[in-house]
C-alpha positions as CSV (number, residue, x, y, z in Angstrom):
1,X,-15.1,39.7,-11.0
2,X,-15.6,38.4,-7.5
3,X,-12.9,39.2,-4.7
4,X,-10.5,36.3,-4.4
5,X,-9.9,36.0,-0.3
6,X,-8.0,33.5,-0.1
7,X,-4.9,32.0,1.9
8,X,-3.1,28.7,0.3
9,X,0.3,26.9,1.3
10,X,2.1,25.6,-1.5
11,X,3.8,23.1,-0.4
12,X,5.3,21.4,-3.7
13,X,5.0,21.0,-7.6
14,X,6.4,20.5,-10.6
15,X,5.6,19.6,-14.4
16,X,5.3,15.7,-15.4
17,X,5.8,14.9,-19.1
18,X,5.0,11.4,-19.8
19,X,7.0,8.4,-21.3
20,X,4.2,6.5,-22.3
21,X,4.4,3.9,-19.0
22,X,3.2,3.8,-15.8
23,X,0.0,5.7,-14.6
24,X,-1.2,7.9,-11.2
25,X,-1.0,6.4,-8.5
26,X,-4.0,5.6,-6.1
27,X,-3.6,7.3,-3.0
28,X,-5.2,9.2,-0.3
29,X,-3.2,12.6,0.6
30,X,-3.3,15.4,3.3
31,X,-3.5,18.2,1.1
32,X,-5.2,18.8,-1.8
33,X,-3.7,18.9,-5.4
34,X,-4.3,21.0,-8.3
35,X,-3.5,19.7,-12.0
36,X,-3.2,21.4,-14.9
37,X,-2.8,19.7,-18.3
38,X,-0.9,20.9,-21.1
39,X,-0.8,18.2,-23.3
40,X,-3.1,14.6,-23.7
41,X,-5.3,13.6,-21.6
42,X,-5.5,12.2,-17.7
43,X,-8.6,9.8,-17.3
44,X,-8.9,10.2,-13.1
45,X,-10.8,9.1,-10.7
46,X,-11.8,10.7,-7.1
47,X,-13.9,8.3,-4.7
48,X,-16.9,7.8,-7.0
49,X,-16.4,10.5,-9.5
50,X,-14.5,9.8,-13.1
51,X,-13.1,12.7,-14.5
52,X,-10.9,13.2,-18.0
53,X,-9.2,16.2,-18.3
54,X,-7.6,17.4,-21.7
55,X,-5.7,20.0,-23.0
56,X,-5.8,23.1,-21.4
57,X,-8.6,21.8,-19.0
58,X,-8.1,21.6,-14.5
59,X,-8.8,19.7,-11.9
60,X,-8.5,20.1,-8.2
61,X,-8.2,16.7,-6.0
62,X,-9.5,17.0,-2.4
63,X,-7.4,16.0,0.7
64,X,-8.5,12.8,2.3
65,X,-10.0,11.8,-0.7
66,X,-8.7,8.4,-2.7
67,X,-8.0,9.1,-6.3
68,X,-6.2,7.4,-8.9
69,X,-5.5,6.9,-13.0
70,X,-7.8,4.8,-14.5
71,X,-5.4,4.0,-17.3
72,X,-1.7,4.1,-18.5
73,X,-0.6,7.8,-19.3
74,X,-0.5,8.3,-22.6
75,X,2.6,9.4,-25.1
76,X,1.5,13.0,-25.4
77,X,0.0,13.4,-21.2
78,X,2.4,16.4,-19.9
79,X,0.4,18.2,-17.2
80,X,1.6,20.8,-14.3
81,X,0.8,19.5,-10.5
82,X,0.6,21.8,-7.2
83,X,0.3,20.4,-3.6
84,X,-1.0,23.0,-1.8
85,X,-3.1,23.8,2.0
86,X,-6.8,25.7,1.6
87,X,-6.0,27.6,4.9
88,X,-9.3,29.4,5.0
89,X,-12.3,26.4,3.3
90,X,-11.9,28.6,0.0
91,X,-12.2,25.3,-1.9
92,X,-15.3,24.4,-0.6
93,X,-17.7,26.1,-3.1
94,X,-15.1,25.9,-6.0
95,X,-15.4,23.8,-9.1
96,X,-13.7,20.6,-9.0
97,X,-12.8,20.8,-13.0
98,X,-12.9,24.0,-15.4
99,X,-11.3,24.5,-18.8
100,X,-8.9,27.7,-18.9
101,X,-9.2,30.8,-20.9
102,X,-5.9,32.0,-20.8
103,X,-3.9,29.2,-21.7
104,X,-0.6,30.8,-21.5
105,X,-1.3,32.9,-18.9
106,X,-1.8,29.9,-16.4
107,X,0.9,28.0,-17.9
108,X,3.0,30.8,-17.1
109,X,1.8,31.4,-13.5
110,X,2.7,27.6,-13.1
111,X,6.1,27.8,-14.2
112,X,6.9,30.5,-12.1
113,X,5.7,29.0,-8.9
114,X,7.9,25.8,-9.6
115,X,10.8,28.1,-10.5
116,X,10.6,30.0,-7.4
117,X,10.3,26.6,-5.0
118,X,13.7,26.0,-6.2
119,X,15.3,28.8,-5.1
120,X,17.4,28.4,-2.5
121,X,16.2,31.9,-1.0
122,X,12.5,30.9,-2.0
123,X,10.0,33.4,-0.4
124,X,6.9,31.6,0.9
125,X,4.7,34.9,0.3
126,X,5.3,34.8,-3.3
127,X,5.0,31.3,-3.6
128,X,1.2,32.6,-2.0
129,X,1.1,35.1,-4.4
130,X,1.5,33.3,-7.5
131,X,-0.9,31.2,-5.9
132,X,-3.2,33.9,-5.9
133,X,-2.7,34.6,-9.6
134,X,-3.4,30.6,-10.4
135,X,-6.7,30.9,-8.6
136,X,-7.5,34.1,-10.4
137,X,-7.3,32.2,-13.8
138,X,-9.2,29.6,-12.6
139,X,-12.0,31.4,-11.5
140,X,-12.3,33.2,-14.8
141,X,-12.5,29.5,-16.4
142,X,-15.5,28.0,-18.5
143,X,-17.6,25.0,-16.3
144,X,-17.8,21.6,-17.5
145,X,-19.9,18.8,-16.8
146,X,-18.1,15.9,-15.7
147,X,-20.5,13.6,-17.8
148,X,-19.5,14.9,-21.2
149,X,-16.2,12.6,-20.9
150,X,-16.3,9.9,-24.0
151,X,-16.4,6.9,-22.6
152,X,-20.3,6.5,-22.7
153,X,-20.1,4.3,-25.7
154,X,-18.1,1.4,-22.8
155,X,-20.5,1.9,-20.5
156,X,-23.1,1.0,-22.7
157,X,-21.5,-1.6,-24.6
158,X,-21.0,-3.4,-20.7
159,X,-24.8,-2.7,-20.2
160,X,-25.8,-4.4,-23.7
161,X,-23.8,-7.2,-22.6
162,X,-25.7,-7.5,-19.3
163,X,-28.9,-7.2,-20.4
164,X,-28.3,-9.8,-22.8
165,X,-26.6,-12.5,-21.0
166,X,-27.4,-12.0,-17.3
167,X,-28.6,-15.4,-16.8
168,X,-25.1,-16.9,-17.8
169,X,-21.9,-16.7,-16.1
170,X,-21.1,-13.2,-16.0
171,X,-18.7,-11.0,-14.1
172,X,-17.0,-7.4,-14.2
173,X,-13.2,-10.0,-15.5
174,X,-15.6,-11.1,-18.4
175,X,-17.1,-8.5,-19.4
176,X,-14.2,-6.6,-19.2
177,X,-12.3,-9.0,-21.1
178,X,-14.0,-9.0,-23.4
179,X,-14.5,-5.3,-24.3
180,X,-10.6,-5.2,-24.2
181,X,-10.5,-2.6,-21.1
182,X,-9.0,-3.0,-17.9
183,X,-12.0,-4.4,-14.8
184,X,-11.6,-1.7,-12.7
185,X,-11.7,1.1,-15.2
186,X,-15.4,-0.2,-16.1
187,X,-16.3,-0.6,-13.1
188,X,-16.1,2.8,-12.2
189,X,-17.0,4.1,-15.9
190,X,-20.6,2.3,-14.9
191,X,-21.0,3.2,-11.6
192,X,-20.6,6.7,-12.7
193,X,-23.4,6.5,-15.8
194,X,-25.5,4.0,-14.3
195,X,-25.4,4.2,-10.3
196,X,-24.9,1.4,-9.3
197,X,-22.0,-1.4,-9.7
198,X,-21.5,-4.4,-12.2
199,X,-22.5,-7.2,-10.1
200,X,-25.6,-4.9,-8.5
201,X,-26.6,-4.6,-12.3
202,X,-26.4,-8.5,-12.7
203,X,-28.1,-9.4,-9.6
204,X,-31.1,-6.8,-9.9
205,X,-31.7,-8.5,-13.1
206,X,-31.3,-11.7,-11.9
207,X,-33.6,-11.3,-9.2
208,X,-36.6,-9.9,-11.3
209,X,-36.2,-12.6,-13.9
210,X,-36.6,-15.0,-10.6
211,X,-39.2,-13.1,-9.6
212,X,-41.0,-13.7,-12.9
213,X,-40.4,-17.4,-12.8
214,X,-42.0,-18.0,-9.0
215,X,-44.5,-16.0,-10.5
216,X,-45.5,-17.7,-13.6
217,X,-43.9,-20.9,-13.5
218,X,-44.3,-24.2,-11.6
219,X,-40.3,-24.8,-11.6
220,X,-39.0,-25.2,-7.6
221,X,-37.5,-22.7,-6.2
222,X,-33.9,-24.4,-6.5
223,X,-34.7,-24.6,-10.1
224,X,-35.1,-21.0,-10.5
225,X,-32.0,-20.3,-8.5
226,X,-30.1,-21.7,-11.4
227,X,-31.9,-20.7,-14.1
228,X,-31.7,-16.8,-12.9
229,X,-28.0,-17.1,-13.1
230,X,-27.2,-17.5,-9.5
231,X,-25.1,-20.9,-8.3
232,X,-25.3,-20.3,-4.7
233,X,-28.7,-20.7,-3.2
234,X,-27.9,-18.3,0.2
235,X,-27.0,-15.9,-1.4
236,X,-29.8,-16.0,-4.0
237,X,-31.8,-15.8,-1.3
238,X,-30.5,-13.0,0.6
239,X,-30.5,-10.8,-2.8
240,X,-34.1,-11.5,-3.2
241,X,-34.9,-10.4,0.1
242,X,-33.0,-7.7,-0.3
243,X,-34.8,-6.7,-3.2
244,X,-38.5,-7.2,-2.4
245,X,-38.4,-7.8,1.3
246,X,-39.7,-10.9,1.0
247,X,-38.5,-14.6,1.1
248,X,-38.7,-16.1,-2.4
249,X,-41.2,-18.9,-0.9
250,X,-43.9,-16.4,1.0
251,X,-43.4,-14.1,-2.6
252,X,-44.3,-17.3,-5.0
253,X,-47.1,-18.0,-2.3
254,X,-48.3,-14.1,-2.5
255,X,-48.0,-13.5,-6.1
256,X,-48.6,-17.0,-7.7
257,X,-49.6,-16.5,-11.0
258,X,-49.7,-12.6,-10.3
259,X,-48.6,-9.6,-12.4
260,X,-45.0,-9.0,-11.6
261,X,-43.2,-5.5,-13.3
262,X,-39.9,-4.8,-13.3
263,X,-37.7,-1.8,-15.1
């Protein structure tokens, strides 16, 4: 195994065991954090990225970087949590997430490192040791890929919905209504699988339906702002541009009656 030289700062920790309410909050922080769950699952999110982490799984949180729970913690979530300093850029080429090998063995390294920060003659360079012995586990852990979380089967549900009914009054509040999940959850859920946002979705498809109709269709252009599922003519406008860098009046006069593709 690969030479661990590394210096981190613990700087606090401790183990959380849920009681079914509340849920992580969404923060930016100076140092970066290291979970560790035992039991349940925490759904998480880091700037763009969605992560779940289960039983016996890790994930590291970057400093400066927002993050928050996409959901309530659930009755079984008990995880292990270490703010700590990378004093030397060790994290940089380090997996954000890995699942353990030794289970007991980093459970154990974790309980020592909180009982030793509340000693009252703690020693800060074996609170760095037992650092040491944490990242030693963690390198010996197996990879994941963040996409094998299960909650594809939402994502998709939300994209059926907006394939379907783009043309109608549609929003992240509806859909999410009505797929029983909370907006901002599946917001993020889709960005992740899809790349782009809710609204982006709706309005790409909008704008190639519109494209379609100055295409094929004799109906004015304010006619076709409606029937694409926008209300607001500006701002249909500025989407279309947007999209084919072209006002929808010099695209109808360009492609009249033209083949038009879109994905």
């Amino acid at each position: 195994m690969k030479k661990i030289d590394i210096q981190f700062l613990p700087l606090n920790g401790g183990r959380f065991i849920s009681r079914g309410r509340g849920r992580h909050p969404t923060r930016k922080i100076d140092s970066d954090e290291l979970i560790y769950v035992v039991h349940g699952r925490l759904d998480i999110f880091e700037e763009q990225q969605i992560f779940s982490v289960k039983s016996g799984e890790w994930l590291i949180l970057r400093k400066g970087r927002k993050h928050g729970g996409l959901n309530d913690y659930g009755n079984d979530l008990s995880y292990f949590w270490i703010h700590f300093v990378d004093e030397n850029g060790f994290l940089a080429n380090f997996p954000s997430k890995g699942a353990a090998v030794h289970e007991d063995e980093l459970s154990s390294y974790f309980h020592l490192l909180i009982n030793e920060q509340q000693l009252e003659d703690t020693d800060i360079e074996s609170q760095k040791l037992l650092m040491l012995l944490i990242f030693r586990e963690l390198q010996r852990s197996k990879k994941l890929d963040n996409k094998s979380i299960s909650v594809t089967p939402l994502a998709e549900a939300a994209h059926q919905i907006i394939k379907l009914r783009y043309t109608e009054t549609l929003n992240v509040e509806i859909i999410s209504s009505e797929l029983k999940c909370n907006a901002e959850y599946l917001g993020r859920i889709y960005r992740f699988y899809y790349g782009k946002s809710i609204i982006q979705e709706i309005n790409d498809l909008r704008i190639d339906y519109a494209a379609r109709l100055l295409s094929n269709s004799s109906d004015s252009i304010k006619e076709i702002v409606f029937r694409s599922g926008f209300n607001d003519p500006a701002y249909f406008r500025r989407q279309f541009v947007r999209h084919y860098a072209l006002t929808p009046a010099k695209f109808r006069k360009k492609y009249r009656y033209g083949n038009i593709n879109s994905n």
